[in-house]
Structure formats: C-alpha cells, structure tokens
C-alpha positions as a printed NumPy array, in Angstrom:
array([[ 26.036,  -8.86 ,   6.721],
       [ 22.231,  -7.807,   6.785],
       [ 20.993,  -7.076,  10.636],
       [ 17.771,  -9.109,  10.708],
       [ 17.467,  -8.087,  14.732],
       [ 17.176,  -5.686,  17.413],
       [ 19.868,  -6.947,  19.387],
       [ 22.183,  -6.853,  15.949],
       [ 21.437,  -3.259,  15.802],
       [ 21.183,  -2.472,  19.409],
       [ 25.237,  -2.797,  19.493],
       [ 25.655,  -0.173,  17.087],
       [ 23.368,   2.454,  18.855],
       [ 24.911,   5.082,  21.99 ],
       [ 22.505,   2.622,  24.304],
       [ 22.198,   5.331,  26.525],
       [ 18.285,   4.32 ,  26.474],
       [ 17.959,   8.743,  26.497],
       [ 14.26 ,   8.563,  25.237],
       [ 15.588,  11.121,  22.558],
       [ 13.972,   9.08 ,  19.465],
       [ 11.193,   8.873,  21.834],
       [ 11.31 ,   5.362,  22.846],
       [ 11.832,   4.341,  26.335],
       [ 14.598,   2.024,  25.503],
       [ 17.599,   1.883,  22.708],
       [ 16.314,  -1.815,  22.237],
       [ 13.208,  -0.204,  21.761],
       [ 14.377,   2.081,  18.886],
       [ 15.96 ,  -1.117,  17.586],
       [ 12.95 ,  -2.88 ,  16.734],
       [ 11.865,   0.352,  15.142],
       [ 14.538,   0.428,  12.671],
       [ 13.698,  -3.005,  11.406],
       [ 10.436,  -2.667,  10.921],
       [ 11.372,   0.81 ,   9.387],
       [  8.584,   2.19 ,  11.535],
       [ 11.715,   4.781,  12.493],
       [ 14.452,   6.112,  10.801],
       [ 18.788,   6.085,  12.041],
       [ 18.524,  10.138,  12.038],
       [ 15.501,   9.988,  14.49 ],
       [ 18.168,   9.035,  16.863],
       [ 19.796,  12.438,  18.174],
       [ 22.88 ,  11.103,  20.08 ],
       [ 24.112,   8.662,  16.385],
       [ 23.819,  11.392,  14.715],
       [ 27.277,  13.016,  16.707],
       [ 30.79 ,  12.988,  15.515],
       [ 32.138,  10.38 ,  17.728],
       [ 29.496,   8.173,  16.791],
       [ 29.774,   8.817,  12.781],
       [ 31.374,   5.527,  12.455],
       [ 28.98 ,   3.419,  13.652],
       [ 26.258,   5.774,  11.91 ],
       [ 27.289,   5.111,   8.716],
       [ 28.269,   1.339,   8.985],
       [ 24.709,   0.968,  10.32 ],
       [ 23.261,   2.376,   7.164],
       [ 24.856,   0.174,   5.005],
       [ 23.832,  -3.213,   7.484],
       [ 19.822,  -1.658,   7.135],
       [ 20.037,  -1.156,   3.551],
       [ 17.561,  -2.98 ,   1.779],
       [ 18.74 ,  -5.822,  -0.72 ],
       [ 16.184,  -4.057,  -3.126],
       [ 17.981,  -0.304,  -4.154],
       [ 14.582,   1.685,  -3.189],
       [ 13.589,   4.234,  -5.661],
       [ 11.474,   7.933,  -5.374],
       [  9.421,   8.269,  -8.459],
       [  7.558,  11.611,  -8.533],
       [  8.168,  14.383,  -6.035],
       [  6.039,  16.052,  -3.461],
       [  3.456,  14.056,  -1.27 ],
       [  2.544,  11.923,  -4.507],
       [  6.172,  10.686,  -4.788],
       [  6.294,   6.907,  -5.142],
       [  8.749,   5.019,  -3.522],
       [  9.188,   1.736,  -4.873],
       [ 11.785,  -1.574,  -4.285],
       [ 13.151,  -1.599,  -0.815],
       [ 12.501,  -5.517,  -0.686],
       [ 14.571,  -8.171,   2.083],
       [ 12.621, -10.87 ,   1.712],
       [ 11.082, -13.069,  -1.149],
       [  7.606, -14.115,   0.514],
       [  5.822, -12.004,   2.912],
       [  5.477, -14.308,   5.888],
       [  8.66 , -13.916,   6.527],
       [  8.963, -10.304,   7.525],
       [  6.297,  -8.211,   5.843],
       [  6.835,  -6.559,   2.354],
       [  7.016,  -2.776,   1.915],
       [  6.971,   0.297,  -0.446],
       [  3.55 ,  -1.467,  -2.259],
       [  3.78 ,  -1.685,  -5.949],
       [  2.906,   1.269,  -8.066],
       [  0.152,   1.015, -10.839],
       [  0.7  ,   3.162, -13.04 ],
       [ -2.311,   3.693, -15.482],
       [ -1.396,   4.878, -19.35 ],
       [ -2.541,   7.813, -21.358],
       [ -1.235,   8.555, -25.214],
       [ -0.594,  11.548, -26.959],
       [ -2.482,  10.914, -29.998],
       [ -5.972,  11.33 , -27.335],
       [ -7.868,  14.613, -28.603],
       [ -6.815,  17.161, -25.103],
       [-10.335,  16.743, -23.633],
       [-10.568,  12.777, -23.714],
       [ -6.88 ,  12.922, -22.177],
       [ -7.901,  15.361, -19.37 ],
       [-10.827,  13.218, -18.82 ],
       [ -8.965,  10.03 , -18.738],
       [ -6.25 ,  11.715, -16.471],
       [ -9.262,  12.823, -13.793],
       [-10.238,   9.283, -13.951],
       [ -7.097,   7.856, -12.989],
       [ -6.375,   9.968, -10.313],
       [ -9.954,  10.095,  -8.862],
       [ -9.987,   6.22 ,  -8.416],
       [-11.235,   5.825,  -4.872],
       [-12.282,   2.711,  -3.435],
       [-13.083,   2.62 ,   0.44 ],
       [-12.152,  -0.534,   1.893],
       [-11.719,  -1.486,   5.873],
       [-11.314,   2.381,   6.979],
       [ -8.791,   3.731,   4.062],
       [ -9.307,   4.526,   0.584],
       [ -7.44 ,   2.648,  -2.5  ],
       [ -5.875,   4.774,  -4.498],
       [ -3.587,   4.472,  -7.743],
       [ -0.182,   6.069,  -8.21 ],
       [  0.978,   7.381, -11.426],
       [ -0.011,   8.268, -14.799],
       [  2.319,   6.591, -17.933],
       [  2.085,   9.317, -21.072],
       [  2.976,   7.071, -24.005],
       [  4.364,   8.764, -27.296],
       [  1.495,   6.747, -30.193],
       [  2.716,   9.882, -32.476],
       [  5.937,   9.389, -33.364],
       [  6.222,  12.943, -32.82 ],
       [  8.749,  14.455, -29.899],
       [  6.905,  17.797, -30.163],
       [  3.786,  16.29 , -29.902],
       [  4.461,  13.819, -27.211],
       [  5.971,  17.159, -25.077],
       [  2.683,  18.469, -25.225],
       [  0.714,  15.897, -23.987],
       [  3.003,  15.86 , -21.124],
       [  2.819,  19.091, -20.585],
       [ -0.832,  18.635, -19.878],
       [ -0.974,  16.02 , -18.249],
       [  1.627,  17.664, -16.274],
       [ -0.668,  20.839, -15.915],
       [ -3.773,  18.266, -14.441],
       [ -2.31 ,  15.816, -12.449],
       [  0.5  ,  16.206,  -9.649],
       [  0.521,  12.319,  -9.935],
       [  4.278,  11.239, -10.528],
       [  4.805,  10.691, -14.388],
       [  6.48 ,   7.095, -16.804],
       [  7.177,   8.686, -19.946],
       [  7.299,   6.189, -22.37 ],
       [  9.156,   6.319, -26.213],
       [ 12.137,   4.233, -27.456],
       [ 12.542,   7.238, -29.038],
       [ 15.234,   9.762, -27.356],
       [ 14.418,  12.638, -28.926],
       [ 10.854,  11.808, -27.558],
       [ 11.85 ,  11.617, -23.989],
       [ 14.514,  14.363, -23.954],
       [ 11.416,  16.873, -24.878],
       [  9.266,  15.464, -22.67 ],
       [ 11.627,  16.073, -19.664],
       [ 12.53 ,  19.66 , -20.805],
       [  8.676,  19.995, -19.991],
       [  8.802,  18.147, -16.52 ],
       [ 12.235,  18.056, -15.316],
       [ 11.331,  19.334, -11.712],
       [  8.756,  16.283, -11.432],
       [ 11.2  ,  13.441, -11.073],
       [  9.64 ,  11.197, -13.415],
       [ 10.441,   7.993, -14.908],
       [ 11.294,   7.301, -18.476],
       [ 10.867,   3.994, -20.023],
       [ 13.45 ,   2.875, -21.86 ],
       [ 16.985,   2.371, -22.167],
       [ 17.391,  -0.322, -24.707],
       [ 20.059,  -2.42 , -26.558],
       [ 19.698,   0.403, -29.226],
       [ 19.273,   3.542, -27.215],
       [ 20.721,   3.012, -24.426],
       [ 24.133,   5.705, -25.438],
       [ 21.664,   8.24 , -25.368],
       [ 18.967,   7.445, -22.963],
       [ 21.529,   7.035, -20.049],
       [ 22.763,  11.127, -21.276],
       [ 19.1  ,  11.964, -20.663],
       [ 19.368,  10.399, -16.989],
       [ 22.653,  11.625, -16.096],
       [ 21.714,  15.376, -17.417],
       [ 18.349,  15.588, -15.91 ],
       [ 19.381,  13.355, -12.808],
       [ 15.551,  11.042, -12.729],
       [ 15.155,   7.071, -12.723],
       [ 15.509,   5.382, -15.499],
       [ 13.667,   1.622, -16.567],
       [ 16.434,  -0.989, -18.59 ],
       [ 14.325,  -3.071, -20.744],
       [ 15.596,  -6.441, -22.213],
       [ 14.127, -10.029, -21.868],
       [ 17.609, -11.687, -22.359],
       [ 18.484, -11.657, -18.44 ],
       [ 22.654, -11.331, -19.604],
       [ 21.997,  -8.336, -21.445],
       [ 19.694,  -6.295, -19.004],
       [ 22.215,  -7.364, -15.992],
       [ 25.392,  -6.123, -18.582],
       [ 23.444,  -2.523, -18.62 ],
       [ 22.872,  -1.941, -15.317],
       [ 26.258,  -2.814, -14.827],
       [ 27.004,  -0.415, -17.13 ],
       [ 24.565,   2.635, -15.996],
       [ 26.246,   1.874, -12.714],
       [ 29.741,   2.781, -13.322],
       [ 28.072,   5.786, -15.276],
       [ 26.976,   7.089, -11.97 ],
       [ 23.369,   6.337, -12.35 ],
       [ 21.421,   4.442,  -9.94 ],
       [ 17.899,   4.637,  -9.736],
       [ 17.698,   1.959, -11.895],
       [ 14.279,   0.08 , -13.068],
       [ 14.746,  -3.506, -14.873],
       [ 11.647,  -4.433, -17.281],
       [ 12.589,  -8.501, -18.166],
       [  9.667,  -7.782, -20.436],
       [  6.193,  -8.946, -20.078],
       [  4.289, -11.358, -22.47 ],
       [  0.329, -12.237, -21.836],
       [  0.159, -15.897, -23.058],
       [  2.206, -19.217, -23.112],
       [  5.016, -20.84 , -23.174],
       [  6.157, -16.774, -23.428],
       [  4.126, -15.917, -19.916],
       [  5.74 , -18.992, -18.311],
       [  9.108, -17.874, -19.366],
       [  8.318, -13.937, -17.821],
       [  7.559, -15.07 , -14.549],
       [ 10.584, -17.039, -14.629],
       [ 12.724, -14.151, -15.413],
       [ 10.901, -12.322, -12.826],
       [ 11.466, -14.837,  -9.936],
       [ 15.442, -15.299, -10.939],
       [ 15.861, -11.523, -11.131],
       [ 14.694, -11.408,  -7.432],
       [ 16.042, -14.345,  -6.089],
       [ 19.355, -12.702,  -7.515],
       [ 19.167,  -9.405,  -5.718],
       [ 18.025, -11.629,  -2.069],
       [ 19.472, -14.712,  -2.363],
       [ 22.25 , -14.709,  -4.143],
       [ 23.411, -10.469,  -3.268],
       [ 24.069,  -9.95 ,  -6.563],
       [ 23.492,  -5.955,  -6.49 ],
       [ 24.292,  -5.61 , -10.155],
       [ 20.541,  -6.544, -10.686],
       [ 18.814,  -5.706,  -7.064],
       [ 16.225,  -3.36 ,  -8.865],
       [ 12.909,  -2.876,  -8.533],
       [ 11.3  ,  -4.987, -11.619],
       [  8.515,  -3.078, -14.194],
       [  5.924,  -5.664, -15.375],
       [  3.374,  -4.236, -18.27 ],
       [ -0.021,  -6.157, -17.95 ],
       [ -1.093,  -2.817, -20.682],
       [  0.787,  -5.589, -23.518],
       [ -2.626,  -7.54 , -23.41 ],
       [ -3.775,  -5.203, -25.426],
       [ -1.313,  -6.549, -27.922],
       [ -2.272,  -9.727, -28.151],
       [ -6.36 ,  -9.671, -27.746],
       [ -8.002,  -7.64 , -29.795],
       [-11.288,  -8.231, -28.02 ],
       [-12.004,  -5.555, -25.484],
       [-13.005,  -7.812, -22.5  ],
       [-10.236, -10.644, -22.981],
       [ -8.197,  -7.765, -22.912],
       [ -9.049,  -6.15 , -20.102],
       [ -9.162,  -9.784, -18.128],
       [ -5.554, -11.213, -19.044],
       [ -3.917,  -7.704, -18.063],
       [ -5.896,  -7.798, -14.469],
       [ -4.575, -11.798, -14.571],
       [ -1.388, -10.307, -15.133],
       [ -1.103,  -7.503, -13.03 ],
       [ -2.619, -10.012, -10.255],
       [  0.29 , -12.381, -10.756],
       [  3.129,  -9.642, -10.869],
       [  1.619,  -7.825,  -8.167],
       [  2.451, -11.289,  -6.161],
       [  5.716, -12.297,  -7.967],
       [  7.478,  -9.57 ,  -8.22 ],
       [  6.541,  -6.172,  -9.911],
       [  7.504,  -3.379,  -7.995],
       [  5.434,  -0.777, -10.651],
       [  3.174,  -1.676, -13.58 ],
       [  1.894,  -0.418, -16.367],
       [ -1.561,  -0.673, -17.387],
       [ -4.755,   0.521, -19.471],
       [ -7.613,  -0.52 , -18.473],
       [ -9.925,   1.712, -16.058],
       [-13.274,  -0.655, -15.904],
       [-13.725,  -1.153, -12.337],
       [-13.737,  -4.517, -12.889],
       [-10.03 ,  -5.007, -13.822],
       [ -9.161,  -1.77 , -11.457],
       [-10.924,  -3.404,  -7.773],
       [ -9.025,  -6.501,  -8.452],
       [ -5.641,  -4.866,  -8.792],
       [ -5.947,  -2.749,  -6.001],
       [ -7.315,  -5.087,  -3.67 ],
       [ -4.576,  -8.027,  -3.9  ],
       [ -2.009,  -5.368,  -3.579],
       [ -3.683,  -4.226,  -0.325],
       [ -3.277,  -7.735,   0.845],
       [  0.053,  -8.594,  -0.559],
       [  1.466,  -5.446,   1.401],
       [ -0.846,  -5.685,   4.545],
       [  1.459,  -6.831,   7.316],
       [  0.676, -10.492,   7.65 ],
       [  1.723, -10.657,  11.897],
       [  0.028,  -7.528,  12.806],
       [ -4.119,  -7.585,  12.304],
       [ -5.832,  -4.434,  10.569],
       [ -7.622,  -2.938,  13.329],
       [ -9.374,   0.416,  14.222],
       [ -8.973,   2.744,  17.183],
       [-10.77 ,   1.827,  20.436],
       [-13.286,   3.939,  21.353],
       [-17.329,   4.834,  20.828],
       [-18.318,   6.077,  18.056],
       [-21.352,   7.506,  16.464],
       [-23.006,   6.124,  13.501],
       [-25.931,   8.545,  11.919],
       [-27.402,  11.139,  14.641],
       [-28.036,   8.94 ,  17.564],
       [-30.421,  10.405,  20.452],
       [-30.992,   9.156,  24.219],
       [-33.493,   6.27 ,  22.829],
       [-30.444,   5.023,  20.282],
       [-29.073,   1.936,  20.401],
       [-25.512,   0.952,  22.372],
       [-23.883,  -1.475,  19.943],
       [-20.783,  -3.222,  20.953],
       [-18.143,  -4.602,  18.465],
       [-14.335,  -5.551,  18.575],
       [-11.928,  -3.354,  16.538],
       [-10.677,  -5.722,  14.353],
       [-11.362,  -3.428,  11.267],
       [-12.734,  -5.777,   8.595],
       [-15.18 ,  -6.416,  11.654],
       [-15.82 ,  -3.08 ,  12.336],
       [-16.613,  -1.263,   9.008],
       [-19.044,  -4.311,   8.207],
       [-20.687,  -3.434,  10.858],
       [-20.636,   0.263,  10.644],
       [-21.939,  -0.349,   6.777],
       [-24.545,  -2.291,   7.62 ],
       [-25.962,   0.122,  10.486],
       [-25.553,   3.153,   8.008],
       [-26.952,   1.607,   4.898],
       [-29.907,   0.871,   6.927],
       [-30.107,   4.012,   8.512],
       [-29.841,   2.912,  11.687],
       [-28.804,   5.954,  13.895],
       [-26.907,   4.433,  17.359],
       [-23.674,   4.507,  19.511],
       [-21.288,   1.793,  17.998],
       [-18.664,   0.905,  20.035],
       [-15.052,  -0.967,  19.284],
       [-13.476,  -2.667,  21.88 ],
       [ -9.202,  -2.898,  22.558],
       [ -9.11 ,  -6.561,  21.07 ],
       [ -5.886,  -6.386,  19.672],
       [ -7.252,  -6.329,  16.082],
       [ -8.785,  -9.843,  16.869],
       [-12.597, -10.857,  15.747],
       [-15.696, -10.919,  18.009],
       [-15.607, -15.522,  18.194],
       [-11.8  , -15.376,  18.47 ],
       [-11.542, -12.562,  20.713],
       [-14.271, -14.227,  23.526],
       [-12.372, -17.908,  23.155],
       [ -8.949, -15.879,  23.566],
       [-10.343, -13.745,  26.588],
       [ -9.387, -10.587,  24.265],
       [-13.157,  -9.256,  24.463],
       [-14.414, -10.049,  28.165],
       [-16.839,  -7.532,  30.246],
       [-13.949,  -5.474,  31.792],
       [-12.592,  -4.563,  28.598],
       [-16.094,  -3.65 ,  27.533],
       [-16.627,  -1.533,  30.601],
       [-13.194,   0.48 ,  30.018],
       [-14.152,   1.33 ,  26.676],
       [-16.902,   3.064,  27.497],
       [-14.861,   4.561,  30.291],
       [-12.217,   6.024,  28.44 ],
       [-14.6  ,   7.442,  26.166],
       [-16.446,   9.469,  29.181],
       [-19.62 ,   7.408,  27.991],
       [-22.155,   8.425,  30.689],
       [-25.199,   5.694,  30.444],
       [-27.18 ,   7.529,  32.313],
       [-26.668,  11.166,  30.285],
       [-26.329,   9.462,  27.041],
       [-29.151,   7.141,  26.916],
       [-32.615,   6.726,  28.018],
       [-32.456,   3.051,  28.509],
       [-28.94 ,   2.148,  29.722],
       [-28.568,  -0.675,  27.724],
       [-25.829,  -2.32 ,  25.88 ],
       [-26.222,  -4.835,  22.535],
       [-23.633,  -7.247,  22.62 ],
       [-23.114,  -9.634,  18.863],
       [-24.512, -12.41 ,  19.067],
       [-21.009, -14.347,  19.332],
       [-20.545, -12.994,  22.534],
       [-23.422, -13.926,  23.917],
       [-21.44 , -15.858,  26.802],
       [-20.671, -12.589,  28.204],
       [-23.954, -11.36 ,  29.048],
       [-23.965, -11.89 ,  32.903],
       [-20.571, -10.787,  32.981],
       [-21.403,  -7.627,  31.526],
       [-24.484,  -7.169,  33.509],
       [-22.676,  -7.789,  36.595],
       [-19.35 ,  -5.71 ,  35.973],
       [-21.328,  -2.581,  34.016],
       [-24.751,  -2.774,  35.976],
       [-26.392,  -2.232,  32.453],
       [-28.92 ,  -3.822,  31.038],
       [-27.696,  -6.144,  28.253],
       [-29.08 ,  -7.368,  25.282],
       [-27.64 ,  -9.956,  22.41 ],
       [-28.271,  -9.164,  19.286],
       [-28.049, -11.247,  16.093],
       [-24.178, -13.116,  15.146],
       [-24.2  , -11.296,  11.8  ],
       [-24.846,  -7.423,  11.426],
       [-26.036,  -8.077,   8.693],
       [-29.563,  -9.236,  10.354],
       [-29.605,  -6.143,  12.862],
       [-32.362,  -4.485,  10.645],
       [-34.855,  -6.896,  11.279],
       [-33.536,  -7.946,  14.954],
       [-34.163,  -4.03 ,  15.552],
       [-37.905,  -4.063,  14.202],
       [-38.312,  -7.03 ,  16.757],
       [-36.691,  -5.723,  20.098],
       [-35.91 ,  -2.082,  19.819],
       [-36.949,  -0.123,  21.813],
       [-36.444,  -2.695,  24.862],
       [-39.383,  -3.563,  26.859],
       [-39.556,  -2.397,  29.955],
       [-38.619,  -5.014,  32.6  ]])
C-alpha cells in the first residue's frame, strides 16, 4: 500500500509533536515527507530502537513506484526516476529529467575540450534561476577500447559533470570505467548480445547500468534477470526512432513501460526510461532537420516519459527549447514560482530614484526587474507577499491591498523619508484601484504608472521626477 497522505503517515510517526525535525507538529512533518520536502531520518525520535519497526515499514510505504537512481557523484550527481504519478496535476513530478549532451572519441582533444566547456557552460537565466544541463555522454565512434579510455579520461579531467559511456562493445566500457570508476557513471548498454558481460562490468564496478531492447518482453526478461544478479540501478532504453509509424510505436512503448511500473506495480520494469532524440542524426542527414526532430523529440519524451536523454545538438535553438519545457514539466503545478518579499535595488538608486511596487509572483517580477535594468533605470523595486499571485489577480483576490504594501516596506526598514527625496510610491498600472488606499494607509504620495513595464521608459521621461504638488 502506497501512503498518498499525512494522516497515513502520521500513524507511523512517535506523534510526540517534539519539534525535533523542526516542525511544530508530527502532522506537520507528515506533509513533509510526501512532498519529500523532508526526509524519515530528519525525524530524531523514528530513528530509535523501539521505533525501528515502524521506521523501516515506513520506508517501504514512501518508496517511490519509480526505483530512483544517483548518476554521477559529488554535487553534480543526478538523481533520476523517483516517479508516483503519471501526469503532473496530480501530485507534482520530481527528480527532472537529465539531458545528457554527447561527445565522441574520434573528436581531435581540443574540439572535445571545447565541446565539453560548451556543454557544461550552458546557462540560461530564466524567472530568478539559471538552466543548466546535466551530463556529458562520451560515445566510442573508434571502435577502439584504448582509444575510447582516453577520451574519457579527458573528459573526465575537464568536466566533474556525471558521465553515459556509451559502446556495445564490453571491452570498450570495461576500459573506460578502469579510468572513472570513482565517478559513478552510467554505461549504455546491456544488450541481447552483451548482456553476460556487461552485467560483470556493473556488478564489479558497482554503477547503473541502461538495458536496451525495443521488444518490451525481452527488456522486462533482463531486468528481471539483472535483478536476481543483485543489480539494481537499472535504466530501460525501449529504443527511440525519429519518424513514423516507428515514432508512434516508441511513445507507445514508453507510455506502457510507465503505466506498468504506476498502474499496474509491476516493479520488474519500474525504471527510469532513456530516450535518445541524438538518433535524428540517423535518419536526416540535413543539419537543421536534424537538429529540429531531436528537439521535437526530446520535447515529447521530456513530457511522456524520459527520465534522461541523450542528445547532440548544442545550437541554442534546439538547447532553450529543451530546457525550458523541462522547467515547466517539473515546476510544481499547485504551488506558484514566486520571489522573496522584500525591496530591492535595481542599478544604484539615489534619494531622487524611483519607488516601484510589484507583486512577487516571479515571472512578474524579473520582467519587471529586466525591463528597469535594460533601460537603465536606477530605482527601489519592491515585491510584495502575494502568495506568488500576479499584480490583476492579486488586487481582485485582495492578495495585493495597501496594508500589505505598507508592511513590505516595513519589514524591510524602508525609511521614506531617509531613503527618498520625494516620498513617493509607483504603483502598476493594474492596481491602480489602490491608490487612495495606499495614500491613506502609507501617507505617501502615490503615483500609477503604466499596466506593462514594459512602457515605464517612456512613462518615466513623462512624469519623473514628480511635480511638485
């Protein structure tokens, strides 16, 4: 039985309500552990001998139906799987997928140290966090075990990125991990043909392992069989085709490998799933088709359900894509993306700055912010407690009112009158209702600007600095 609540797990905690986890309550520490926000050993009093019992039973009922997976080691490890639930909405998903961007050992050593910088440079800022990538896949072009080492070895020397070393080859992948056996990487695959001596390789040198077959019977019949061998960080790769009748039949393998490991708890198969968008490359010779299908792909898989991928292109078109629908996928869909409260300074505001109010509902926030610092516009921008909500909603929902505004600025020991030498606040032009309420609860002089930041350039050359009254 799966606990899906807080009162499910609340009757196998002490519920002492101690404050030892550092909630008030044990039903607070509850919700915690389903929302994995905490962990069971951040609990003190479970973690005693009379309570062993219920300690361990309650790791099994909060084990995900996805077998979770560390990739890597170090603060770059990856953890990936870890799923309950087949769509979002209905909890939230977590442990995002992993892109994993490919490099070959046939690459002259300065184009692969330049390709490797590239990958794990990727930065893209984006509502107050940066988007990043996860792992680097060396893939053995040569033929050559020796050679393939080697590459690892340096992309081992550049990157602390977790590694997929990819070869059908075992000889290939049992030189590679002689190189980087303390890095916990992956090694892609265990096949039909290999898979005697690719499951030595992850017993011996203890790191996950990806099964690849598209013939569902088969890959299920080896992970049974890695299983009983003792291994099981297990990765399943249904195998990934870019066009047709052949993509229609992946993302139905895809879809019936999950809804086996939810649905149906069958745990010989509830493994994280490898799609490879990079097999585009196979199939269109043309650079830019290329580079489009495998973002399609990677898009679709990111959605339905590829826990890690494995891909090629680094254009920033086919790279923002990927990143950005995986930020949304794995944003928590019940919980908006919001900022800290508090004032803020944009530029290197003086007393005759502006005093620009704002809601911290992030996306609304960093527009704003960008749009004040890309015009240089040096001021005091400050985010109001509004639950994450936007400036329209938060008015009509009585989630942005004058108080609120007037706490802000008190919690941030905002003086008016030492800060500024016009003691007056700029309210968006969506909240323009509240501009007698502010007046009268702040005593400040209050202005409304435009309803879109992205006119505050010109509303500035037009009213700032205020008139006198």
């Amino acid at each position: 039985m799966k606990l899906n609540s807080p009162l499910q797990v609340y009757k196998y905690l002490p519920q002492t309500n101690c404050a030892e986890c550092g909630e008030a309550t044990c039903m607070a520490f509850a919700s915690h552990l389903i929302d994995r926000s905490k962990k069971i050993d951040d609990c003190p009093p479970i973690l005693k001998e009379n309570f062993k019992k219920k300690y361990l039973e309650l790791q099994t009922l909060l084990a995900p139906e996805i077998h979770e997976i560390t990739i890597g080691t170090g603060e770059h490890a990856k953890r990936i799987g870890g799923d309950d639930i087949l769509y979002r909405h209905q909890l939230t998903f977590f442990d995002p997928t992993a892109l994993a961007y490919d490099v070959w050992d046939t690459m002259p050593e300065n184009d692969l140290v330049e390709r490797v910088n590239k990958i794990q440079n990727f930065r893209k800022f984006y509502v107050g966090k940066f988007l990043k990538v996860d792992m680097v896949a060396v893939r053995c072009v040569s033929g050559d075990a020796l050679k393939f080492a080697a590459a690892v070895r340096k992309v081992s020397e550049t990157t602390k990125l977790p590694l997929v070393l990819c070869s059908f080859d075992p000889a290939a992948i049992k030189a590679a991990l002689d190189v980087v056996k303390d890095k916990n990487p992956l090694i892609y695959a265990a096949t039909e043909k290999n898979w005697i001596e690719v499951s030595e390789l992850a017993l011996n040198y203890k790191v996950p392992v990806v099964l690849y077959s598209s013939d569902l019977d088969k890959l299920k019949s080896m992970a049974l069989t890695f299983r009983e061998m003792g291994i099981k960080d297990l990765i399943l790769d249904p195998g990934t085709y870019p066009q047709g009748k052949q993509l229609k039949d992946t993302f139905e393998r895809f879809i019936k490998l999950r809804r086996a490991g939810i649905k149906e708890g069958q745990k010989d198969i509830a493994y994280p799933i490898m799609a490879v968008p990079l097999n585009a490359w196979l199939v269109f010779k043309d650079a830019v088709a290329a580079s489009y299908w495998e973002t399609v792909l990677a898009s679709m898989f990111t959605v339905r359900y590829g826990d890690i991928l494995i891909l090629h292109s680094l254009e920033p078109y086919a790279m923002l894509p990927e990143v950005h629908i995986r930020d949304t996928i794995y944003t928590d869909p019940r919980t908006p993306v919001k900022v800290a409260p508090g004032v803020n300074e944009v530029g290197s505001p003086t007393k005759d700055s502006p005093v620009i109010v704002t809601t911290n509902f992030a996306l609304t926030y960093y527009t704003v912010e960008s749009d004040l610092s890309s015009n240089k516009i040096n001021c005091y921008l400050a985010a109001v407690d509004t639950d994450g909500i936007g400036v329209e909603a938060a008015v009509a929902g009585g989630q942005l009112t004058a108080a609120k505004i007037k706490d802000t600025f008190q919690k941030a020991n905002f003086e008016f009158k030492d800060k500024t030498s016009h003691s007056t606040l700029i309210l968006p032009g969506l909240a323009a209702r509240l501009q007698g309420d502010v007046e009268d609860v702040t005593g400040l002089r209050v202005m409304i600007g435009p309803p879109d930041s992205g006119r505050i350039p010109g509303w500035m050359e037009k009213n700032w600095p205020p008139k006198p009254k």
